[in-house]
C-alpha positions as CSV (number, residue, x, y, z in Angstrom):
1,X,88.8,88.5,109.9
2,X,89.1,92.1,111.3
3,X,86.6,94.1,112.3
4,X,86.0,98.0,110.8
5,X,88.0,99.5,113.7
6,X,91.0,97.1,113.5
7,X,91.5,97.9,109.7
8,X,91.4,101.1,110.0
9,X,93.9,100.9,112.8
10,X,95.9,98.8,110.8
11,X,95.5,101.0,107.4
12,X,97.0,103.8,109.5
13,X,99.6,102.4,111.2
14,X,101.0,101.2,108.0
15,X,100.6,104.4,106.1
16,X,102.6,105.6,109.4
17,X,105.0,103.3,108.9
18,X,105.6,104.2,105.5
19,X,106.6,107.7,106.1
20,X,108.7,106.7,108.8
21,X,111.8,107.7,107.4
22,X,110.9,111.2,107.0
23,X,111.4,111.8,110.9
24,X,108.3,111.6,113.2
25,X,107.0,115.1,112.8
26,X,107.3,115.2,108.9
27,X,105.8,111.9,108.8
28,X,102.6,112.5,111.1
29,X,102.4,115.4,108.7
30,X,102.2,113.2,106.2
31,X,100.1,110.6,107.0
32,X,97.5,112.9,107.8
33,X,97.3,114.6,104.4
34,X,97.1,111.0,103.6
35,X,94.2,110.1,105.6
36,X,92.7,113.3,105.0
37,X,93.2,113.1,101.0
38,X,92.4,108.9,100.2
39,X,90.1,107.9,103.1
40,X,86.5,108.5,102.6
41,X,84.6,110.7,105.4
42,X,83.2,107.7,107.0
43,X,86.6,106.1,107.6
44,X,88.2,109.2,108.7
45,X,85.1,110.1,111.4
46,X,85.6,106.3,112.8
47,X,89.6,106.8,112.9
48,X,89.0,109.7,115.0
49,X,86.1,108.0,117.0
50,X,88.6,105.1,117.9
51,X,91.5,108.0,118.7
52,X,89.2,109.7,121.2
53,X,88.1,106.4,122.9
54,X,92.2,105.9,124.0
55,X,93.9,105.2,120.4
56,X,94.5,101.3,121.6
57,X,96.5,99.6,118.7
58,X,97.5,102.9,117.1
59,X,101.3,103.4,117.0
60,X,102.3,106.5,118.6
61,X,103.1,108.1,115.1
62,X,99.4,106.7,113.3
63,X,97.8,108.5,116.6
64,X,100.1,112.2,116.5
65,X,99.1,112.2,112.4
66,X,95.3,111.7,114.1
67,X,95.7,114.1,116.2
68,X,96.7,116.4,113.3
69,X,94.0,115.5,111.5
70,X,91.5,116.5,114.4
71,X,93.6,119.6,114.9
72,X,93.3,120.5,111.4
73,X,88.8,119.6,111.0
74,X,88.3,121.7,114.6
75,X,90.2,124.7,112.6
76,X,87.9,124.3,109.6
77,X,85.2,124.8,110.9
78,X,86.3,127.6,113.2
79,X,87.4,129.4,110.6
């Protein structure tokens, strides 16, 4: 069974993977209007918990769309 963290890493690597295709920055685009559309504010606060304590398990396109994500919350609330 996985735990909370690995699903979530899992969820996001395979929403990731799914936009693939598109190119890597259209696709971390992507699958963080994903994330930030269909996961519920719990998920996505852990998702970016488990980014800033090193990402581990993340592929390196699940963890740029994270980054976006971040990006995009620190410019909410700055603006």
């Amino acid at each position: 069974m996985m735990s909370p963290a690995e699903r979530l890493i899992y969820m996001a690597n395979q929403i990731a993977r799914n936009f693939e295709a598109q190119g890597p920055a259209t696709a971390a685009q992507a699958t963080a209007d994903h994330i930030a559309l269909f996961w519920d504010p719990r998920m996505r606060a852990h998702i970016l918990e488990i980014l800033a304590a090193g990402g581990d398990g993340l592929s390196p396109l699940a963890a740029e769309a994270v980054r976006l994500l971040h990006a995009r919350q620190g410019a909410a609330r700055a603006g």
